[in-house]
KEMIMAR-497522 format. One record per residue (C-alpha): x, y, z; chain; residue in three letters. Coordinates in Angstrom, 1 decimal, m for minus. Layout:
# KEMIMAR-497522
<rec <X,Y,Z>,'A','ALA'>,
...
//
This chain:
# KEMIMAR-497522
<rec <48.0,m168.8,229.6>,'A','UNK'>,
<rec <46.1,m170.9,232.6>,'A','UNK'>,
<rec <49.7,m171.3,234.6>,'A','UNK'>,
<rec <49.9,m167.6,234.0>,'A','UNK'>,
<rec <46.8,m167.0,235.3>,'A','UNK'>,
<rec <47.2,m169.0,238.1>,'A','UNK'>,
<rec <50.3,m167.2,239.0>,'A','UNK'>,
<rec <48.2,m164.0,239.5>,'A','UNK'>,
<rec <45.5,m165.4,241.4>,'A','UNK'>,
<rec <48.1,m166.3,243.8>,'A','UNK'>,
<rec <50.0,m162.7,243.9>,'A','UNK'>,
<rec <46.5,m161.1,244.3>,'A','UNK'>,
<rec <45.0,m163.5,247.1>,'A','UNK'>,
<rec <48.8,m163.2,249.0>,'A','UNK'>,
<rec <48.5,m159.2,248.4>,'A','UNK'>,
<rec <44.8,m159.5,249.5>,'A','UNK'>,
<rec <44.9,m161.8,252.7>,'A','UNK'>,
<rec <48.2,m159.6,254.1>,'A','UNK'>,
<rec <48.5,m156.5,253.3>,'A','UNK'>,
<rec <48.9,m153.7,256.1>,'A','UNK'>,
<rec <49.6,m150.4,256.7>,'A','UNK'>,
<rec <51.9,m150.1,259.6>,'A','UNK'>,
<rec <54.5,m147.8,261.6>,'A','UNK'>,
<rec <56.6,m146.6,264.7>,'A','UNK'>,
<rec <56.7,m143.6,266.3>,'A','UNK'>,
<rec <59.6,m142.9,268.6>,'A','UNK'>,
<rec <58.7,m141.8,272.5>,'A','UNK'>,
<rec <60.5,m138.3,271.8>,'A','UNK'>,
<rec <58.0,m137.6,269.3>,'A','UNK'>,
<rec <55.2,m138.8,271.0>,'A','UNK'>,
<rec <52.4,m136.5,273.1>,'A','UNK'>,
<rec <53.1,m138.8,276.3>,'A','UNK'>,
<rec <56.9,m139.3,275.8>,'A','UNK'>,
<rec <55.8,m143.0,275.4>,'A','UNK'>,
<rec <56.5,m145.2,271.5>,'A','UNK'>,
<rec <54.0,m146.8,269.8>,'A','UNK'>,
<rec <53.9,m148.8,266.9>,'A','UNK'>,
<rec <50.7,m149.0,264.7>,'A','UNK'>,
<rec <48.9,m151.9,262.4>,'A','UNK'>,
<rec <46.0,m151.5,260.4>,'A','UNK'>,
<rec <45.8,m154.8,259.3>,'A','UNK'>,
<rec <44.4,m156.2,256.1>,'A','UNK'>,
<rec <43.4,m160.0,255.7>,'A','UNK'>,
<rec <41.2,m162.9,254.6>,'A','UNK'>,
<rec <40.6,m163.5,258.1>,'A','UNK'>,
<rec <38.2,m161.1,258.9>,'A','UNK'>,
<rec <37.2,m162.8,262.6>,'A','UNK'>,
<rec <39.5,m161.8,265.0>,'A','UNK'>,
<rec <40.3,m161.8,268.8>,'A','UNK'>,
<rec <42.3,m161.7,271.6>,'A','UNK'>,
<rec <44.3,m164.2,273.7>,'A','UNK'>,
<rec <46.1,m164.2,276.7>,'A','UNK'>,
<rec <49.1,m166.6,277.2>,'A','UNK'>,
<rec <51.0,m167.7,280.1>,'A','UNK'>,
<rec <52.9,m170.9,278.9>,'A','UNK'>,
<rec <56.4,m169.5,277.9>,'A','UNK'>,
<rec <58.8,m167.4,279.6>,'A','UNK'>,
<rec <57.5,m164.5,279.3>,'A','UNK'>,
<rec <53.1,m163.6,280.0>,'A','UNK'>,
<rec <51.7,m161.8,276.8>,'A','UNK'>,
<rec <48.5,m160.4,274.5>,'A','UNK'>,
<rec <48.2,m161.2,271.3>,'A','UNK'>,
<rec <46.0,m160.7,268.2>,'A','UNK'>,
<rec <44.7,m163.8,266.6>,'A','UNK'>,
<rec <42.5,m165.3,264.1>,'A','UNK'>,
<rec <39.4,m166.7,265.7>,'A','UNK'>,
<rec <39.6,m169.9,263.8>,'A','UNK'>,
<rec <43.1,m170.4,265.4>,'A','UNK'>,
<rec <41.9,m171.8,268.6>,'A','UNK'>,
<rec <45.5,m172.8,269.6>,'A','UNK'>,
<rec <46.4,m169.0,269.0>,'A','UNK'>,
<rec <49.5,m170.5,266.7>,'A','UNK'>,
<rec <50.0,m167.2,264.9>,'A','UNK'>,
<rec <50.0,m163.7,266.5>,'A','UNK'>,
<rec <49.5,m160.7,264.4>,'A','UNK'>,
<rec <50.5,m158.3,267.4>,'A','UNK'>,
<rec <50.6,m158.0,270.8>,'A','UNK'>,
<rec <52.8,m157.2,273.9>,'A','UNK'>,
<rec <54.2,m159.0,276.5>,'A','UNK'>,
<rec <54.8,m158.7,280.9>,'A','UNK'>,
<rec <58.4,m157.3,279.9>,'A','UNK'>,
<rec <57.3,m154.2,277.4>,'A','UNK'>,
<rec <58.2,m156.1,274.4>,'A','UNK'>,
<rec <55.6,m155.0,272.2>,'A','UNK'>,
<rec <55.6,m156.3,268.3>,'A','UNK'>,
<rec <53.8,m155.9,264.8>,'A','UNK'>,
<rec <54.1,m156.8,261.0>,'A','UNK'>,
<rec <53.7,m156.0,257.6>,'A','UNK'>,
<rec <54.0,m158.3,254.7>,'A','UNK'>,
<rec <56.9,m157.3,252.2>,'A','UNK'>,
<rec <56.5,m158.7,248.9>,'A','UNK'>,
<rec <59.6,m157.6,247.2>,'A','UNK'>,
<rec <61.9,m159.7,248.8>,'A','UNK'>,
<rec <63.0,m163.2,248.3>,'A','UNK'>,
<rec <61.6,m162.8,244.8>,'A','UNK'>,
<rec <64.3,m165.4,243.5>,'A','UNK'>,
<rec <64.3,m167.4,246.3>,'A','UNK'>,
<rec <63.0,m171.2,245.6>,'A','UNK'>,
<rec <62.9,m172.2,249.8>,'A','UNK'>,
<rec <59.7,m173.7,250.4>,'A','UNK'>,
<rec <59.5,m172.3,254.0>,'A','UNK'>,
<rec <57.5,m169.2,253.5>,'A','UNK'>,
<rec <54.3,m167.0,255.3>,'A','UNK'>,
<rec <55.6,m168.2,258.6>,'A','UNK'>,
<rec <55.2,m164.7,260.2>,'A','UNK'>,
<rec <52.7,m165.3,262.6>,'A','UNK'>,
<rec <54.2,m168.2,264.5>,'A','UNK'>,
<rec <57.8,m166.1,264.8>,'A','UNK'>,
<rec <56.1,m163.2,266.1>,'A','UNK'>,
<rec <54.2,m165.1,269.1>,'A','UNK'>,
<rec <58.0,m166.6,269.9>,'A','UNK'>,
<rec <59.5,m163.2,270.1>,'A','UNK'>,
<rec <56.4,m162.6,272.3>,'A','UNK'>,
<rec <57.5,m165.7,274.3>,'A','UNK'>,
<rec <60.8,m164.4,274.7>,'A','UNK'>,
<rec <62.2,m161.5,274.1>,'A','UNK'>,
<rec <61.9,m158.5,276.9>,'A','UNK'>,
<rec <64.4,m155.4,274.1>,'A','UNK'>,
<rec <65.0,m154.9,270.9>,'A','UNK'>,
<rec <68.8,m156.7,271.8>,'A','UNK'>,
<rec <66.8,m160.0,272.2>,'A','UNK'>,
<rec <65.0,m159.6,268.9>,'A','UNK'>,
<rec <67.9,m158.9,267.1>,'A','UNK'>,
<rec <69.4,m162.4,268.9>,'A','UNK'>,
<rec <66.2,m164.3,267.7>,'A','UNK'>,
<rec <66.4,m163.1,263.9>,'A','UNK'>,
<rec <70.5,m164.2,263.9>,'A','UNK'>,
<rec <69.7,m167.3,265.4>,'A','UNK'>,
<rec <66.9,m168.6,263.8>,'A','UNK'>,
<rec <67.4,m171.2,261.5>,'A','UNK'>,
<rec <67.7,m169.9,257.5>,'A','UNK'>,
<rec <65.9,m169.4,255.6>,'A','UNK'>,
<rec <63.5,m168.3,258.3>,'A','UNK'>,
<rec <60.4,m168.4,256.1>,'A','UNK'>,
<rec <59.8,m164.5,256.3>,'A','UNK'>,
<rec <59.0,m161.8,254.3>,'A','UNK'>,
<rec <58.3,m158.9,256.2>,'A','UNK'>,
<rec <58.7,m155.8,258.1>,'A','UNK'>,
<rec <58.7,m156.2,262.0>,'A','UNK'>,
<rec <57.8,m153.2,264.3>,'A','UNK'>,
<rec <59.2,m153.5,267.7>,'A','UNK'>,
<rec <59.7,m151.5,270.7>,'A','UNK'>,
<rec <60.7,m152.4,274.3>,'A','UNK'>,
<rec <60.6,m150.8,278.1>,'A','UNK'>,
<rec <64.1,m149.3,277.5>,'A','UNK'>,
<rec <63.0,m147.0,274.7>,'A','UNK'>,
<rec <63.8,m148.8,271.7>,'A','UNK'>,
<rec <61.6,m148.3,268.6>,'A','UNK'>,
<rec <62.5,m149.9,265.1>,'A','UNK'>,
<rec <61.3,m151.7,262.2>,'A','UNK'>,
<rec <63.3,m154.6,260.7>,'A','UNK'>,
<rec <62.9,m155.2,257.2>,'A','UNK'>,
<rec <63.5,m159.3,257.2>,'A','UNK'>,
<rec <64.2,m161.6,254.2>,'A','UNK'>,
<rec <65.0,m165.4,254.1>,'A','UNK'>,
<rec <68.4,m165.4,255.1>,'A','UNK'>,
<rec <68.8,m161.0,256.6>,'A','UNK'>,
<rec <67.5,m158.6,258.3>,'A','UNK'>,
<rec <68.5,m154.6,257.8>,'A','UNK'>,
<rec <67.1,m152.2,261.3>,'A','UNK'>,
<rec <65.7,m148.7,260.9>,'A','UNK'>,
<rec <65.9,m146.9,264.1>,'A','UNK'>,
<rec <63.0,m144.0,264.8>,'A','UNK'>,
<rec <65.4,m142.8,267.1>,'A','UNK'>,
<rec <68.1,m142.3,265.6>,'A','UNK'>,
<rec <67.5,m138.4,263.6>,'A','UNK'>,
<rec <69.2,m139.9,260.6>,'A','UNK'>,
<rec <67.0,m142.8,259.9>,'A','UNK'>,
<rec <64.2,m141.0,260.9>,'A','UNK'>,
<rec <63.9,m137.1,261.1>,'A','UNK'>,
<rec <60.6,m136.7,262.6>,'A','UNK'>,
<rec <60.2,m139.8,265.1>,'A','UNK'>,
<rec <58.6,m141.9,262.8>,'A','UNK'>,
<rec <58.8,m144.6,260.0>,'A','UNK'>,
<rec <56.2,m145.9,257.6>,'A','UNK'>,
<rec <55.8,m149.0,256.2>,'A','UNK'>,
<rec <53.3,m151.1,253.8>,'A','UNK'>,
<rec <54.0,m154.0,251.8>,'A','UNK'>,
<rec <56.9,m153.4,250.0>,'A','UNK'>,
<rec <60.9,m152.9,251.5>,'A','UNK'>,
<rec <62.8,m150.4,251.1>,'A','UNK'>,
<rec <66.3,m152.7,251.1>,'A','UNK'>,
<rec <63.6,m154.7,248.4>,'A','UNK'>,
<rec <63.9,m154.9,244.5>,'A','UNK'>,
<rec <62.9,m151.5,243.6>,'A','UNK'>,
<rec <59.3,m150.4,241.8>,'A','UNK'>,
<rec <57.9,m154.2,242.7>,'A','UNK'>,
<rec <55.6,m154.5,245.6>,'A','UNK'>,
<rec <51.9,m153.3,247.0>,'A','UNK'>,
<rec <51.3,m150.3,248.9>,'A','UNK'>,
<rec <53.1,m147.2,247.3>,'A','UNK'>,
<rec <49.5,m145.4,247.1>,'A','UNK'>,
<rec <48.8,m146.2,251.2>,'A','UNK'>,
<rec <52.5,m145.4,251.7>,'A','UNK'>,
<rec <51.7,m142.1,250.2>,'A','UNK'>,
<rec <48.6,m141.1,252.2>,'A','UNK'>,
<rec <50.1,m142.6,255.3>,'A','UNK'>,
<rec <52.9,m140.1,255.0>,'A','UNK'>,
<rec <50.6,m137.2,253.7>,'A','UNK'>,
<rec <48.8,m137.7,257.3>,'A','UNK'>,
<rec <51.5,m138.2,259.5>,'A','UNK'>,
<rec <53.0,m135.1,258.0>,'A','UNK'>,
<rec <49.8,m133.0,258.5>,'A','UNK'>,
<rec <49.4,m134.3,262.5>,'A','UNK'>,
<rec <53.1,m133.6,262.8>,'A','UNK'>,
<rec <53.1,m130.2,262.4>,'A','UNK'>,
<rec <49.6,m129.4,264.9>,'A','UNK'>,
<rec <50.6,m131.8,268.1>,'A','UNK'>,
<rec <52.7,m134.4,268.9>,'A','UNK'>,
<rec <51.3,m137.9,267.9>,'A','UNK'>,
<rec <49.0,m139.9,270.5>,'A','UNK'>,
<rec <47.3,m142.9,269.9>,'A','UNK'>,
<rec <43.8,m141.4,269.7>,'A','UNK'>,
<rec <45.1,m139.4,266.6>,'A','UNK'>,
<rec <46.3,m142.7,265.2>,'A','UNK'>,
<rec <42.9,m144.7,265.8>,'A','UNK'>,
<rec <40.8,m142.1,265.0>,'A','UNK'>,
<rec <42.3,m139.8,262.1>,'A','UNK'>,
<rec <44.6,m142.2,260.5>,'A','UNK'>,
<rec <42.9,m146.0,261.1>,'A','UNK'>,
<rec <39.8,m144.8,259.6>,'A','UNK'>,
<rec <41.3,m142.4,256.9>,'A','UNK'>,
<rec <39.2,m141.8,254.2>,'A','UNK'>,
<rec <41.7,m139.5,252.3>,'A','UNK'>,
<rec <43.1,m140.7,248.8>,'A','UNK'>,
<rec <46.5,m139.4,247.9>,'A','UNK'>,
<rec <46.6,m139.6,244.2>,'A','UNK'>,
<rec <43.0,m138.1,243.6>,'A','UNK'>,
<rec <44.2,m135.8,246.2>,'A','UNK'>,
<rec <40.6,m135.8,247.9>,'A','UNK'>,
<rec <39.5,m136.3,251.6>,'A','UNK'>,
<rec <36.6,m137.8,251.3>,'A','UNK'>,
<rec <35.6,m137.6,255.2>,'A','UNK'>,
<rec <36.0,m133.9,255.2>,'A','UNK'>,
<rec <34.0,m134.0,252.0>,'A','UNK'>,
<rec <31.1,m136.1,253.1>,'A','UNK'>,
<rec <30.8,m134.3,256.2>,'A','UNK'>,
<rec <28.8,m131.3,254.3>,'A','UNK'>,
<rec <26.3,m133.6,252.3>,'A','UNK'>,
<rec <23.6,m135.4,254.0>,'A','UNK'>,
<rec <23.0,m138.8,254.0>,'A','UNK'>,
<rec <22.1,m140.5,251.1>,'A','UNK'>,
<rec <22.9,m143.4,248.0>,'A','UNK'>,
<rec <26.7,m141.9,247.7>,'A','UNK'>,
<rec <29.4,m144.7,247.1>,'A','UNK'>,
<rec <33.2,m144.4,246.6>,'A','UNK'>,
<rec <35.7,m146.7,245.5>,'A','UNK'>,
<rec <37.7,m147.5,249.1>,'A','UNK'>,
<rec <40.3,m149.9,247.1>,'A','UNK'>,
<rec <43.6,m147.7,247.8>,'A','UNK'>,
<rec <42.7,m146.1,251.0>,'A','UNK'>,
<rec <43.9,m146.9,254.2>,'A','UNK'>,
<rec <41.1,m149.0,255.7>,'A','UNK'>,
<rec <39.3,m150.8,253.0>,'A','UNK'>,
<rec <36.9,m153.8,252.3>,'A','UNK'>,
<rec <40.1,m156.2,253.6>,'A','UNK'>,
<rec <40.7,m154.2,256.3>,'A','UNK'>,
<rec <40.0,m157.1,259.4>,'A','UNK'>,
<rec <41.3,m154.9,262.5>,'A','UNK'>,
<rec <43.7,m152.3,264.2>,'A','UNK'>,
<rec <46.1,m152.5,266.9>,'A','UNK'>,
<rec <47.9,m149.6,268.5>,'A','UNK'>,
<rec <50.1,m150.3,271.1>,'A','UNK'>,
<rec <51.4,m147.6,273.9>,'A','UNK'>,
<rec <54.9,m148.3,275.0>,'A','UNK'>,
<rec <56.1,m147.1,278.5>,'A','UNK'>,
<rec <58.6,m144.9,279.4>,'A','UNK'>,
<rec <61.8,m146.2,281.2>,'A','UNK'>,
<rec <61.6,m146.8,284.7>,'A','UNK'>,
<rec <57.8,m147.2,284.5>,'A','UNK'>,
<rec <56.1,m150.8,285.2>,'A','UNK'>,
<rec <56.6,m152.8,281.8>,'A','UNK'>,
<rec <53.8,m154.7,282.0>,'A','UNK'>,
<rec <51.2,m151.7,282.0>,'A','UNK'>,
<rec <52.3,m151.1,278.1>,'A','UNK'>,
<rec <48.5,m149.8,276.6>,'A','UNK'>,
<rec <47.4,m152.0,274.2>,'A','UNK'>,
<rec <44.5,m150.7,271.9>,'A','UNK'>,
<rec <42.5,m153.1,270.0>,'A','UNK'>,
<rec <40.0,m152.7,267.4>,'A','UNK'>,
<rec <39.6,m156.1,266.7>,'A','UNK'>,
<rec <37.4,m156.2,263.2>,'A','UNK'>,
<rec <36.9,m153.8,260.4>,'A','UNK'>,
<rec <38.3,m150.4,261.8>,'A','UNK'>,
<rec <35.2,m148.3,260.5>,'A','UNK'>,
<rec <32.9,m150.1,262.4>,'A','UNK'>,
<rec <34.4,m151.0,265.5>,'A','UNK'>,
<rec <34.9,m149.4,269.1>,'A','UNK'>,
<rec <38.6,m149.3,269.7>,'A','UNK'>,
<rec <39.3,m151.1,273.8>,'A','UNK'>,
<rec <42.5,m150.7,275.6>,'A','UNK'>,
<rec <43.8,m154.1,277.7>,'A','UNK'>,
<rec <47.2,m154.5,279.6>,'A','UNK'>,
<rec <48.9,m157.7,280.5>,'A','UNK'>,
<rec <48.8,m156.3,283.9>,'A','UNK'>,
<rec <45.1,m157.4,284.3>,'A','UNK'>,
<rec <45.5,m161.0,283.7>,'A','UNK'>,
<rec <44.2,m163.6,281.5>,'A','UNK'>,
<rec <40.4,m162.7,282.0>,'A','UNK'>,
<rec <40.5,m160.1,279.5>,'A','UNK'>,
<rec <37.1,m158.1,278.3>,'A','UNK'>,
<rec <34.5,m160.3,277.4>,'A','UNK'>,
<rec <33.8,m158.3,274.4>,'A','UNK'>,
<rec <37.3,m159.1,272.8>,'A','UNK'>,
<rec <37.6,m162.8,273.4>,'A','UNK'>,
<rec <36.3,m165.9,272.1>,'A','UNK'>,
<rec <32.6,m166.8,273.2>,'A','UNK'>,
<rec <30.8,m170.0,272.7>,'A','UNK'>,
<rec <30.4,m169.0,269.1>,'A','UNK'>,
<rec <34.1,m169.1,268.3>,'A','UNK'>,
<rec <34.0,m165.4,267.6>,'A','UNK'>,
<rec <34.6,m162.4,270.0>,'A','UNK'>,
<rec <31.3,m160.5,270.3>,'A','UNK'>,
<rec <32.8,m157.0,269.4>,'A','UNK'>,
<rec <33.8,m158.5,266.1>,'A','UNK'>,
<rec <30.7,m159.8,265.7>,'A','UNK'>,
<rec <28.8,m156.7,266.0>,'A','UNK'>,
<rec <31.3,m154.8,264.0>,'A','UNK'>,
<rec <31.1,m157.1,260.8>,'A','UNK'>,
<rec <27.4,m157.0,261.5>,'A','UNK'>,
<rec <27.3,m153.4,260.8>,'A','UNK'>,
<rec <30.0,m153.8,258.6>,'A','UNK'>,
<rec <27.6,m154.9,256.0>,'A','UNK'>,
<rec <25.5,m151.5,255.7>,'A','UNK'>,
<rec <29.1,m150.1,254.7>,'A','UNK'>,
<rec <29.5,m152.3,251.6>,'A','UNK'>,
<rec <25.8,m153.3,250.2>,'A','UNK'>,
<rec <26.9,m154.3,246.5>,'A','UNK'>,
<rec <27.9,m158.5,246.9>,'A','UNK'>,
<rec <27.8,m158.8,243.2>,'A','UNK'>,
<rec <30.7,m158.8,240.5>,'A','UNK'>,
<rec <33.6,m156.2,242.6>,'A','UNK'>,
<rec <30.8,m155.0,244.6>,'A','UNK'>,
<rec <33.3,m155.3,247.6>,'A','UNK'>,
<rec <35.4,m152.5,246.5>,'A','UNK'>,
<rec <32.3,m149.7,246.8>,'A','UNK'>,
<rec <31.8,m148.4,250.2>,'A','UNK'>,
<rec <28.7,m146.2,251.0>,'A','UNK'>,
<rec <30.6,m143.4,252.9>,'A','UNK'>,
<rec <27.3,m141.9,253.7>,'A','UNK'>,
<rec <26.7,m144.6,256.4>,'A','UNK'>,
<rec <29.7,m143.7,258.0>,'A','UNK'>,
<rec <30.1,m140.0,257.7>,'A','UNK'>,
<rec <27.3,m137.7,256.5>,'A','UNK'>,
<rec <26.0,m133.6,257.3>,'A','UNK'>,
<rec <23.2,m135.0,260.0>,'A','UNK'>,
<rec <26.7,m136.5,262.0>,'A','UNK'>,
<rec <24.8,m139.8,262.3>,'A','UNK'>,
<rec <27.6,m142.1,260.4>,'A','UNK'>,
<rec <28.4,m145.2,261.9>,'A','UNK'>,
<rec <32.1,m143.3,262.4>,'A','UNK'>,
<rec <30.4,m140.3,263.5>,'A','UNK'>,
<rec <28.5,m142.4,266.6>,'A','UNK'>,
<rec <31.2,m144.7,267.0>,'A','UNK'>,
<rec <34.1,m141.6,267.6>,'A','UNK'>,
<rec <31.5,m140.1,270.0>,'A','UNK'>,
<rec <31.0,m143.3,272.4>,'A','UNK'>,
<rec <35.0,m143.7,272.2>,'A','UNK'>,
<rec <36.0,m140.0,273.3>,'A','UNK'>,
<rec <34.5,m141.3,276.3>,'A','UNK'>,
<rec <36.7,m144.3,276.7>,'A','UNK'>,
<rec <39.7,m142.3,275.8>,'A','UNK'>,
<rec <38.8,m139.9,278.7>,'A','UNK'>,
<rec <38.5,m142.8,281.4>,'A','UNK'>,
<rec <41.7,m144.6,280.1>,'A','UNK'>,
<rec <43.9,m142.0,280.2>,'A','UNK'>,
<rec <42.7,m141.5,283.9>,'A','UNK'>,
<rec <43.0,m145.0,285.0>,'A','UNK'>,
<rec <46.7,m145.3,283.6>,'A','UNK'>,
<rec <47.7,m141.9,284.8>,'A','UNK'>,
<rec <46.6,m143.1,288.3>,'A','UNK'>,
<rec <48.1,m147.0,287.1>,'A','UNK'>,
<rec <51.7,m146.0,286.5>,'A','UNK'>,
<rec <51.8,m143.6,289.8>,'A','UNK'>,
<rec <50.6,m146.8,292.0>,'A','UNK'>,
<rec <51.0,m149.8,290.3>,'A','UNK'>,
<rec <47.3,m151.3,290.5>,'A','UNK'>,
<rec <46.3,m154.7,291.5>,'A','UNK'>,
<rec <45.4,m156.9,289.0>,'A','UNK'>,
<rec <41.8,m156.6,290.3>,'A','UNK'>,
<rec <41.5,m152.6,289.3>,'A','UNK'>,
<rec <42.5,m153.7,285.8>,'A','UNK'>,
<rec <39.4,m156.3,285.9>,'A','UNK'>,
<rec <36.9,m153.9,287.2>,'A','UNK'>,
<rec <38.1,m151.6,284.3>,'A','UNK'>,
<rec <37.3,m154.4,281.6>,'A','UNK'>,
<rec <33.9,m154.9,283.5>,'A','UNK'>,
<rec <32.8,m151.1,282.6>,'A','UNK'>,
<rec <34.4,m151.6,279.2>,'A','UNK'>,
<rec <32.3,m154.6,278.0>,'A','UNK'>,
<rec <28.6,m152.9,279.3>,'A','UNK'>,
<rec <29.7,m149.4,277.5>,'A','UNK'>,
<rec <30.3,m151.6,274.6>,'A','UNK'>,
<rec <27.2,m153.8,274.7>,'A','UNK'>,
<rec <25.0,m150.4,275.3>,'A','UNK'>,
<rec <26.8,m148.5,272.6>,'A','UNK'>,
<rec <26.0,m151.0,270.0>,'A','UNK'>,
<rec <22.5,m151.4,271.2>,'A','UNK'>,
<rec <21.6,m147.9,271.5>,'A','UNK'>,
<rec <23.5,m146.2,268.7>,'A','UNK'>,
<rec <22.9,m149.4,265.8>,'A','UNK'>,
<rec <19.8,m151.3,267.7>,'A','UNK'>,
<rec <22.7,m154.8,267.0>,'A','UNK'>,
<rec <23.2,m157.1,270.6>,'A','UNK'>,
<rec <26.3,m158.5,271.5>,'A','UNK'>,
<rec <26.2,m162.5,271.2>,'A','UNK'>,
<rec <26.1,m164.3,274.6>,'A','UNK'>,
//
């Protein structure tokens, strides 16, 4: 009975610390005519940041635990050739599998980062790498040339679903949250996320083409649950603010939820390294989204970087407020979210304020790169960009939620 108990404690802190909901849309199903792949990522690892690394043969982004100082393990990120990449753990796959090599995800995405410019490259790496290859997983890719796929990857294969290709995927787009489809069949975590997540890319579908504003804002802080068949944003939006609670276990973005990346391919023929990639590096609810480009350097926004804390200040602030969202530390206290904090009739939610202050950003990044990809900007334009981005940060969260970033 202990051993059995034992066993799961394991599955449910593996389901816990990397779950993720996670897809890619092709560029001729996108507003801009650009792909993007999307990560709502899930994990024990709830500080988070951004590094910038120049040591391999190719300059890159990347998303990374705080308490990885090295930056070992990547969880997203693009790279100086358009080579953009994401996960999502698959957990039925290798099921019978005794290789000890396993949860090595992290450290193969930061070498694809390192060096791989198309989706022909990453195809190289995953034939070449020594099996098994320690993964379990679903890879998101997409590249300067157009290329957008996910690769469900096991031990030993890998099997590619192509967004472009009309037979694979019929509107643009695939889906995908911890369990494969090329898998063993009803095992696995997700199928309720899975649900919703195609419930809401259905529904954007069929009122304009996808941008990543839709996906940041509508469906990286979804509050709609697919089984009760309730939205619970469009419900709390008529009651005012007050002691309401729901259970935020299966939606998208929940108590595990540690941070969002979108990333903004480019079209072909445009400069590969101003791919758009949006950050929101800590609990998606309470944190600003903030657009970088490798373009700009290794002197990325303050606000998304480690400080002398060992923490980015953004996700400081956002974990900060974090803790208004889920009051209850007690017993599973963590699974009850007051929604009225975030959304509520007097439009004061911490989403509410937050969705306000971003429009803004939205508005002044979609100038910049519209101006960007017609004259190739200097790496100095990029750096006074990130200067206005870290003081609209710092004010927002001081004058919307009274909480200062740490210096």
């Amino acid at each position: 009975m202990k051993k059995l108990f034992v066993i799961f404690l394991s599955l449910f802190t593996a389901m816990q610390g990397f779950s993720c909901t996670t897809a890619v849309i092709s560029g001729k199903h996108t507003k801009d005519g650009r792909p993007i792949i999307w990560k709502l990522r899930d994990s024990d690892y709830l500080k988070n940041k951004l590094m910038y690394f120049s040591d391999a043969n190719y300059n890159f982004i990347g998303l990374v635990n705080s308490e990885d100082s090295l930056g070992n393990e990547v969880w997203g990120g693009a790279n100086d050739q358009g080579f953009s990449i994401m996960n999502s753990a698959s957990f039925n796959v290798n099921i019978d599998d005794s290789a000890s090599k396993k949860d090595l995800e992290g450290y193969f995405m930061k070498q694809a980062l390192q060096s791989c410019a198309t989706l022909i490259d990453f195809e190289e790496l995953l034939k070449t790498t020594p099996k098994p290859m320690g993964l379990a997983a679903h890879f998101g890719v997409i590249d300067a040339l157009g290329g957008c796929a996910f690769y469900e990857v096991n031990n030993y294969t890998f099997t590619k679903f192509d967004a472009n290709n009309e037979d694979e995927a019929p509107n643009g787009y695939i889906i995908r949250t911890n369990y494969s489809f090329t898998g063993m069949k009803d095992v696995g975590y997700g199928y309720i996320r899975y649900q919703t997540a195609k419930e809401i890319f259905a529904e954007a579908a069929t009122k304009d083409p996808i941008n990543c504003q839709t996906i940041i804002q509508d469906f990286s802080r979804c509050f709609k649950h697919s089984v009760l068949k309730k939205d619970f944003r469009k419900e709390y939006e008529q009651i005012p603010e007050g002691d309401d609670f729901i259970n935020s276990g299966d939606l998208i973005t929940r108590n595990g939820s540690a941070s969002n990346i979108v990333i903004n391919g480019v079209k072909p023929g445009e400069p590969v390294d101003l791919v758009t990639i949006w950050s929101m590096i800590a609990y998606p609810n309470t944190c600003l989204a903030l657009p970088v480009w490798v373009r700009g350097g290794e002197n990325l926004p303050k606000m998304l970087v480690e400080n002398e804390t060992g923490n980015a200040p953004l996700n400081d602030m956002a974990l900060k407020l974090k803790e208004q969202c889920y009051p209850i530390s007690r017993s599973s206290g963590y699974k009850y979210m007051q929604i009225s904090k975030l959304i509520n009739a007097e439009e004061t939610g911490i989403v509410q304020k937050l969705e306000t202050a971003e429009n803004k950003v939205f508005i002044s990044t979609q100038q910049h790169v519209s101006k960007w990809l017609a004259n190739k900007p200097m790496k100095d334009e990029i750096q006074e960009y990130y200067i206005w981005l870290d003081e609209f940060t710092k004010d927002t969260y001081l004058r919307e939620f009274a909480i200062e970033a740490k210096k």
